[in-house]
C-alpha positions as CSV (number, residue, x, y, z in Angstrom):
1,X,-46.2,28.9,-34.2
2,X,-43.3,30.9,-33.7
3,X,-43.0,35.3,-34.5
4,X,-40.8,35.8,-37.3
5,X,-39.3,39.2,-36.8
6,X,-40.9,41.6,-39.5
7,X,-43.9,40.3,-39.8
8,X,-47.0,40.9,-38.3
9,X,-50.3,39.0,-39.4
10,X,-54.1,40.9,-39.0
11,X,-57.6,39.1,-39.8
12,X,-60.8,40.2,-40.0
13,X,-65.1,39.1,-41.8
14,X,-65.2,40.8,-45.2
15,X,-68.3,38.6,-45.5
16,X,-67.2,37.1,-48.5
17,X,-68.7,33.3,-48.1
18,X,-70.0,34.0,-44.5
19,X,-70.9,36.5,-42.5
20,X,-68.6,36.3,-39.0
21,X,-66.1,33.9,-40.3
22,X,-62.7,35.4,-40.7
23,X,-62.0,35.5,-44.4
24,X,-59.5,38.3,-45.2
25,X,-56.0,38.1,-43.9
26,X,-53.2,40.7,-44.2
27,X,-49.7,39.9,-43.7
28,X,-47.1,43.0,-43.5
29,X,-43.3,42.7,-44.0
30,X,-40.4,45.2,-42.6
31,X,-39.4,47.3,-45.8
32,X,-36.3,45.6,-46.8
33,X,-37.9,42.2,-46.9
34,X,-37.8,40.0,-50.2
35,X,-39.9,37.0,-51.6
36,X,-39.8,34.9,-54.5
37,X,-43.1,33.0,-55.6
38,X,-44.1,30.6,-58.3
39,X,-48.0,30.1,-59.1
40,X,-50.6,27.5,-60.8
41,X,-49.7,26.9,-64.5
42,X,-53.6,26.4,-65.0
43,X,-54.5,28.6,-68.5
44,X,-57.0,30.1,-66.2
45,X,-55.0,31.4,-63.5
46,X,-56.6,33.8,-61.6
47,X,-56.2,37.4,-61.6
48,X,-54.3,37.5,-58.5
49,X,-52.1,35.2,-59.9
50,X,-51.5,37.3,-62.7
51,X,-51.0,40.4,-60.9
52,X,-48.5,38.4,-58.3
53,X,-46.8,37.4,-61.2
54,X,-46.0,41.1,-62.9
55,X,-45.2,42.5,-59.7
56,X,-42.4,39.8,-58.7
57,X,-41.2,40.7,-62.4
58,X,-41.2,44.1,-62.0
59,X,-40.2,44.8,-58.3
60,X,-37.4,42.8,-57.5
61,X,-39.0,40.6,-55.2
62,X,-39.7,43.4,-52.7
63,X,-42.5,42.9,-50.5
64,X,-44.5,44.6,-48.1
65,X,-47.2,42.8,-47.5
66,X,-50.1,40.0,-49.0
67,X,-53.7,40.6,-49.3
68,X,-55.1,37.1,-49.0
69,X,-59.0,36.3,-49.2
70,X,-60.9,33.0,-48.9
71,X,-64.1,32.5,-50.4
72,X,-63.7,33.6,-53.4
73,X,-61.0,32.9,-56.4
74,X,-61.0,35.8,-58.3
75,X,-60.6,33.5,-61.4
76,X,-62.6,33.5,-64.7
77,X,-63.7,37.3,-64.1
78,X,-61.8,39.0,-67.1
79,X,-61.2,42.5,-66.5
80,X,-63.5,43.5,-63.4
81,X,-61.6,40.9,-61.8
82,X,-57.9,42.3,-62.5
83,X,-59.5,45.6,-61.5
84,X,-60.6,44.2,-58.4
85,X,-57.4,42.9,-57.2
86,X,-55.6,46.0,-58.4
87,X,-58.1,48.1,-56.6
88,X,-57.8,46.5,-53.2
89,X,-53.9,46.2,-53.4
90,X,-53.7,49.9,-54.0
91,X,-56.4,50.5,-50.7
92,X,-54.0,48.4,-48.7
93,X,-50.9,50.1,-50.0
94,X,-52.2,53.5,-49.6
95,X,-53.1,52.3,-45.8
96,X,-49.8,51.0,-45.7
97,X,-47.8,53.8,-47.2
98,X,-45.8,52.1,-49.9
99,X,-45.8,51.1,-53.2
100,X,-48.9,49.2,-54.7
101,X,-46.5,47.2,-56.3
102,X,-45.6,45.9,-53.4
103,X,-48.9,44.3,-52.4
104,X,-49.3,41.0,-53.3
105,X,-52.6,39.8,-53.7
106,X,-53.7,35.6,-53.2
107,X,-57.3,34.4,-53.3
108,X,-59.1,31.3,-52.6
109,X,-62.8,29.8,-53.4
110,X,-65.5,29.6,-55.6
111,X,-64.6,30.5,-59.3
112,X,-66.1,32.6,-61.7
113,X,-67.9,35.5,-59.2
114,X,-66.6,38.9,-58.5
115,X,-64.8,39.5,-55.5
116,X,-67.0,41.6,-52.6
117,X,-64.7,44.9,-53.6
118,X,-66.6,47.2,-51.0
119,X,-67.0,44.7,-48.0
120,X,-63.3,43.9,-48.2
121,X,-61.9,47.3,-48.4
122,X,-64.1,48.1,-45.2
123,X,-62.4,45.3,-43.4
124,X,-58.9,46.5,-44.6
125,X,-58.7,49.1,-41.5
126,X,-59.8,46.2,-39.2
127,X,-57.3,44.2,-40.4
128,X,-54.6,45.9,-40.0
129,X,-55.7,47.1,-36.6
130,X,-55.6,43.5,-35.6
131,X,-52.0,42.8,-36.7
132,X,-49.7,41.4,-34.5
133,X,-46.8,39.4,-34.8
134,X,-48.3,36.4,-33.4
135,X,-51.5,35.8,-35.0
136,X,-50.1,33.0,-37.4
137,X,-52.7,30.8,-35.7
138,X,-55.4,32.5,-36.6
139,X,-54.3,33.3,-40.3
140,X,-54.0,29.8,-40.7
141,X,-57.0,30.0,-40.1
142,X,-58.8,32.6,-42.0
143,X,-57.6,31.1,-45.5
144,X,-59.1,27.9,-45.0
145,X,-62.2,26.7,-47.4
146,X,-63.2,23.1,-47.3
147,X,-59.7,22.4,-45.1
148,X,-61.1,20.3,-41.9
149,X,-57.8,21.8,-39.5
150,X,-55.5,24.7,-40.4
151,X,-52.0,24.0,-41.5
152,X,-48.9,25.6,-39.9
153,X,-45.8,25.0,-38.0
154,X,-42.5,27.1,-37.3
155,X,-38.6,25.7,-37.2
156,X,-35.8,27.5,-35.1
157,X,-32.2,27.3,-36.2
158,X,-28.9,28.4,-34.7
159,X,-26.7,30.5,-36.6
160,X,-23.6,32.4,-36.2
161,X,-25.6,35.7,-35.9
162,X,-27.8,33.9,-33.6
163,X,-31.2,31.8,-33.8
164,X,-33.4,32.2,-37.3
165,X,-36.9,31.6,-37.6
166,X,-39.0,29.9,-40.2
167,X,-42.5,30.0,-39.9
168,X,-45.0,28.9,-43.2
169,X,-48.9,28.3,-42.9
170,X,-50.6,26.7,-46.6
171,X,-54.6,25.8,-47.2
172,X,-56.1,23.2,-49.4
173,X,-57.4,19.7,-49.4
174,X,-58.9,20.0,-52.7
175,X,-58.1,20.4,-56.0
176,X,-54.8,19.7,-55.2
177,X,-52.1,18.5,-57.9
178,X,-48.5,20.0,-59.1
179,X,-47.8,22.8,-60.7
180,X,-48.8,24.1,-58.2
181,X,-51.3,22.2,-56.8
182,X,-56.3,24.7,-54.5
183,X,-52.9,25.4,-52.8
184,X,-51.9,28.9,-51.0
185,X,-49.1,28.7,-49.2
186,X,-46.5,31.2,-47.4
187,X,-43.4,30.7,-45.5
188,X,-41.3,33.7,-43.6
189,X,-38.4,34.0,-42.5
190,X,-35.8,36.5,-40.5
191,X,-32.8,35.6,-42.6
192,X,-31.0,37.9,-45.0
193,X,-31.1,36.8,-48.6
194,X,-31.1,38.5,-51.8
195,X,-33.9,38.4,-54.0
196,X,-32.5,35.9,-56.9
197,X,-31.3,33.8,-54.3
198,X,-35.1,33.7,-52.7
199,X,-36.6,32.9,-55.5
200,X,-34.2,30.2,-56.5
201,X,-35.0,28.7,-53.1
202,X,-38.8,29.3,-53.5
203,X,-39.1,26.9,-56.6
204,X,-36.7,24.2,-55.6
205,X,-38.5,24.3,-51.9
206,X,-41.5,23.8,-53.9
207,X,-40.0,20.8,-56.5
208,X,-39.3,19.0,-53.1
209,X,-42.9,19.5,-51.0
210,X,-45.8,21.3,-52.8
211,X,-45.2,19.5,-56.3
212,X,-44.8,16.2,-54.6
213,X,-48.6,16.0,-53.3
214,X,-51.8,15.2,-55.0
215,X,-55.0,14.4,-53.7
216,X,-57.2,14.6,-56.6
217,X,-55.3,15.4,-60.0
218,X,-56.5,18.3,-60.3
219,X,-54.4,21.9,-60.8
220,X,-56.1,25.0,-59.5
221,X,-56.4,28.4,-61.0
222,X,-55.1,29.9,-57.8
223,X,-52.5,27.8,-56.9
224,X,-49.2,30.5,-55.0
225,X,-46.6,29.8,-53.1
226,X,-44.2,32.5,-51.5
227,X,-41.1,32.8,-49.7
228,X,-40.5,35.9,-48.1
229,X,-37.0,37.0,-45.8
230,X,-37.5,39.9,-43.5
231,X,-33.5,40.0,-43.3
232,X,-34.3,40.7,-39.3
233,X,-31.6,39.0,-38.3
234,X,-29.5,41.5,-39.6
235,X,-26.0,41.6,-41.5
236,X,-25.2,40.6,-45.5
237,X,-27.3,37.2,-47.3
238,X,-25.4,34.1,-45.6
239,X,-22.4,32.8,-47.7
240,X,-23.3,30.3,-50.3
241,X,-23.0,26.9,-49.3
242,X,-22.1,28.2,-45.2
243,X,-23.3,26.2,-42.6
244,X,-25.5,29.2,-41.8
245,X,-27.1,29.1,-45.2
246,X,-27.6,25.3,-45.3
247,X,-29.3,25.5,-41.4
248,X,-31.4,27.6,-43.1
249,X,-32.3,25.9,-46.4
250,X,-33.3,22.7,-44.7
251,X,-35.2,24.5,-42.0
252,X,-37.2,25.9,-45.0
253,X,-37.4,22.9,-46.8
254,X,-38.7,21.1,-43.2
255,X,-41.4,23.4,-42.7
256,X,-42.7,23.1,-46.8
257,X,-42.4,19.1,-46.8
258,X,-44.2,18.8,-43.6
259,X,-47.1,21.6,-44.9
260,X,-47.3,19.9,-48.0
261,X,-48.0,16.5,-45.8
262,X,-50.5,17.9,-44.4
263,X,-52.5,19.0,-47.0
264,X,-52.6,14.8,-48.2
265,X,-53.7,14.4,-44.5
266,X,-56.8,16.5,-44.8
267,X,-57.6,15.3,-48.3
268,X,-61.2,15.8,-49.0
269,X,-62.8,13.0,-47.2
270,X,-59.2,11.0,-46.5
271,X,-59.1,8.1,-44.2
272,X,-55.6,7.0,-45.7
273,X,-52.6,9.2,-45.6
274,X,-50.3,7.6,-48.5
275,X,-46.4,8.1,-49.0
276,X,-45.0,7.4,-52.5
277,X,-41.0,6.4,-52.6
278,X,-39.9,5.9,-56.2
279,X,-36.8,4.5,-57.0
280,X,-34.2,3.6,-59.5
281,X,-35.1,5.7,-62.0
282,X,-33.3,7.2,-64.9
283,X,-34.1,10.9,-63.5
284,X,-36.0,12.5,-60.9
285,X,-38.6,13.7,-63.8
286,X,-39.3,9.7,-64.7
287,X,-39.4,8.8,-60.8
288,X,-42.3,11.3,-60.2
289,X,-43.9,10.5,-63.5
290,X,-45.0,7.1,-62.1
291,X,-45.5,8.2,-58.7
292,X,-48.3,10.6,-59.7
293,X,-49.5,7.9,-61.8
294,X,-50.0,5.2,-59.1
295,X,-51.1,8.6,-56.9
296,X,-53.6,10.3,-59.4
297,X,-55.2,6.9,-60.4
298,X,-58.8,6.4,-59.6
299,X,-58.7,2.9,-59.2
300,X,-55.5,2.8,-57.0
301,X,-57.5,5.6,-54.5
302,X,-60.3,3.9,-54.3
303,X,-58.7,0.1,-53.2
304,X,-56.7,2.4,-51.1
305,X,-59.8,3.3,-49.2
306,X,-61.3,-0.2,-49.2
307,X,-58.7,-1.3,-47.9
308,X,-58.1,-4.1,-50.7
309,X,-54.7,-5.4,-51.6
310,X,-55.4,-5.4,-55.0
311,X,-51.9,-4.8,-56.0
312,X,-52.6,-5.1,-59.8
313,X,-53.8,-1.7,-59.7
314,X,-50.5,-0.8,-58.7
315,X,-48.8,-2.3,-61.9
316,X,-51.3,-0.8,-63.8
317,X,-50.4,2.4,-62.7
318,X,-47.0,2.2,-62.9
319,X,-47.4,0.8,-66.6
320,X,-49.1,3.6,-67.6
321,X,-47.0,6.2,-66.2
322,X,-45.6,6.8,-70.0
323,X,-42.0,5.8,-68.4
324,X,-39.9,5.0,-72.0
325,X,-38.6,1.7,-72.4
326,X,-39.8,0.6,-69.1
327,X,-39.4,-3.7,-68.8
328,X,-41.2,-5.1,-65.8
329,X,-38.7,-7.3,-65.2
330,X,-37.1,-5.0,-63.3
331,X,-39.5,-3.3,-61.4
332,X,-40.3,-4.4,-57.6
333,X,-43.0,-3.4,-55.2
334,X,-43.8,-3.3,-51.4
335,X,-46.3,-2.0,-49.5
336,X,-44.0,-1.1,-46.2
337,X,-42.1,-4.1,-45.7
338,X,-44.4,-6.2,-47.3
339,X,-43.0,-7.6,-50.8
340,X,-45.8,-7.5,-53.4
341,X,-43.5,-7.9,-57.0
342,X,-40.0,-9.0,-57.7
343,X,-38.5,-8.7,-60.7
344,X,-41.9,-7.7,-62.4
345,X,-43.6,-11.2,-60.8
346,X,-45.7,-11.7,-57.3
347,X,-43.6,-12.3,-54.8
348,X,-43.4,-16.0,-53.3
349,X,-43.6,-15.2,-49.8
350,X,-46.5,-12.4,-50.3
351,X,-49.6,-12.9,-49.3
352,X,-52.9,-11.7,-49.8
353,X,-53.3,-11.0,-45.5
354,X,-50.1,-9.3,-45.0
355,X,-51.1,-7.2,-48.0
356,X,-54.3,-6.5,-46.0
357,X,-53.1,-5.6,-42.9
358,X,-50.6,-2.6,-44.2
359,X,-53.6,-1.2,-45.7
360,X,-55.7,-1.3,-42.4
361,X,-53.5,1.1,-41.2
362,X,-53.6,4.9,-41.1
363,X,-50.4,5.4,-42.7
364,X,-47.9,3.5,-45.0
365,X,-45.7,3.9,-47.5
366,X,-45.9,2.4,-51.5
367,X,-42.2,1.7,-53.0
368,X,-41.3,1.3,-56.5
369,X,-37.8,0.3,-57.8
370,X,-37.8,0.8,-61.8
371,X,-34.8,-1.5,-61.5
372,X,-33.1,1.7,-64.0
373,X,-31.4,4.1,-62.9
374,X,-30.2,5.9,-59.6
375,X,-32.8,9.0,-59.5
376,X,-35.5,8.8,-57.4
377,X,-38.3,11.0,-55.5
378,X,-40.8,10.9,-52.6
379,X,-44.3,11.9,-53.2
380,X,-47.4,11.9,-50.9
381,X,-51.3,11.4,-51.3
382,X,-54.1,9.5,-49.8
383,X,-57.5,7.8,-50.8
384,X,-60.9,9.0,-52.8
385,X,-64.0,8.3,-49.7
386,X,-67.6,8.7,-50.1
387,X,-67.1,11.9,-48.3
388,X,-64.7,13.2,-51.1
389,X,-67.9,13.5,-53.4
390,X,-70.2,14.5,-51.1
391,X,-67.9,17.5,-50.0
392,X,-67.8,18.0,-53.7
393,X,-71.2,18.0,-54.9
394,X,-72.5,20.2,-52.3
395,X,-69.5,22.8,-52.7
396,X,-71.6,25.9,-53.7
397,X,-74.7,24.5,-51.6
């Protein structure tokens, strides 16, 4: 992964699942820099959450730097938990000299237990003493839990002022469905932007790629997702709509759809990574409506797995997707090229082997046409293994 100019990334053991595993990662931003974030909309989000969310309220979107722990959620600890984030954000931001406000704090892991205060803050000096520009790597690595491979990759774009970089790292494989979906993830950036205009980009970058996966249906209490411009490249925010500012929105956009693939990859147990295409809908809101039906259905996950063409699933899913004033006689399905419905009937040149062999494969993509409208979405998940409950059940053990 590439350096983003203004940021430098530290890691260090705070002991907090395992002793000698990284688990506590400290990012630090030039002053100047900006972020905008959105977070889970679970009723039990997690202190950090909360915390992250009054200090992007009440500071403008300046940033200094993130606190980030694995291990541990911070969630369902009432007040000793807000105390604890609030506690270790101020020890970084007195180690950091700036505002404790500007400290954002993300955490990851095991709900319901008190975070390690003490350990933590001792590894706070160690962390930072390890920061370095470069260590994306390796703080990719530090925020995993039950993730088999860490997730990261950078994008360079030319612009007038000269090359920008966009660099973004995320965890989860678990517990992973919009809104956000357990999903941490952080993208940086050395071009200028204001702080309404980050956070504008920050939730429709996360519409397009974090809201668009699933592997499990379920919505974490931890779930945050930042943006964060260092403004290294120097000068005023881009123009609106200039080829500069474009370069750059799509870089962004690049680096969160292909993060948010990769958390479907390294589902819990996947074998099959799955790509959702709906089509022909009456609004984007109705398109992804019955591709997180199909996606989120047990049934469809586990022929997915097996490997069976048992397409009716499918049209059960899509039927009970909720979609008003849906008629299946306009709705079509394929799995890749493979025609499965036409006008809400089998297909007469399907059959049951071609069906087969798609689903052999490692990768393929399920397309819908409602047959409605002229909205549509992409959405990706994969299949529910025997290893998906056995990494499940022995969680905590």
């Amino acid at each position: 992964m590439l350096p983003v100019a203004g940021v430098s990334l530290g890691v260090a053991s705070a002991a907090i699942k395992k002793a000698g595993r990284d688990d506590l990662l400290v990012m630090c931003f030039a002053p100047g820099t900006v972020a905008g974030g959105v977070f889970t909309q679970n009723a039990f989000a997690a202190a950090p959450v909360h915390l992250c969310r009054t200090r992007l309220a009440s500071g403008a979107g300046r940033l200094r730097a993130l606190l980030i722990n694995s291990g541990n959620a911070n969630a369902a600890t009432g007040d000793g938990g807000a105390e604890d984030a609030a506690t270790l954000t101020h020890a970084l931001a007195a180690q950091l000299g700036c505002e404790s406000a500007q400290v954002w704090p993300f955490s990851t892991g095991v709900i319901g237990v008190r975070l390690p205060v003490a350990r933590m803050r001792d590894a706070l000096p160690r962390a930072l003493a390890a920061a370095d520009p470069g260590h994306w790597a390796a703080a990719a690595t530090a925020i995993m839990t039950t993730d088999t491979v860490p997730k990261g990759l950078s994008r360079r774009v030319e612009t007038t002022r000269g090359p920008v970089t966009v660099t973004g790292i995320a965890k989860g494989v678990g517990m992973i469905y919009p809104n956000m979906a357990t999903l941490l993830a952080v993208v940086a950036t050395d071009a200028p932007m204001d702080a309404d205009a980050v956070q504008a980009l920050t939730r429709e970058a996360a519409d397009r790629s974090f809201n668009c996966v699933t592997v499990d249906s379920d919505t974490s209490t931890n779930d945050s997702f930042v943006i964060a411009a260092t403004g290294a490249v120097g000068g005023a925010p881009f123009a609106e709509g200039s080829a500069d500012a474009l370069a750059v929105r799509e870089a962004i956009f690049e680096v969160c759809e292909t993060l948010a693939q990769a958390i479907a990859r390294d589902g819990e147990g996947a074998t099959r990574f799955v790509t959702i295409d709906v089509a022909c809908a009456r609004s984007r809101d109705e398109a992804r409506q019955v591709a997180m039906s199909i996606a989120n259905s047990p049934l469809v996950k586990t022929a997915l797995f097996a490997g069976d063409a048992n397409w009716g699933r499918l049209v059960m899913a899509i039927g009970k997707a909720g979609v008003e004033g849906l008629d299946p006689a306009g709705v079509d399905l394929r799995l890749d090229d493979v025609a499965l419905l036409a006008g809400g009937q089998p297909h007469p040149d399907y059959t049951e082997a071609a069906g087969t062999a798609v689903l052999a494969q490692a990768a393929y993509t399920i397309t819908v046409s409602l047959g409605r409208g002229d909205a549509s979405i992409r959405c990706w998940t994969c299949d529910f293994s025997y290893d998906y409950v056995k990494i499940n059940a022995e969680y905590r053990t």
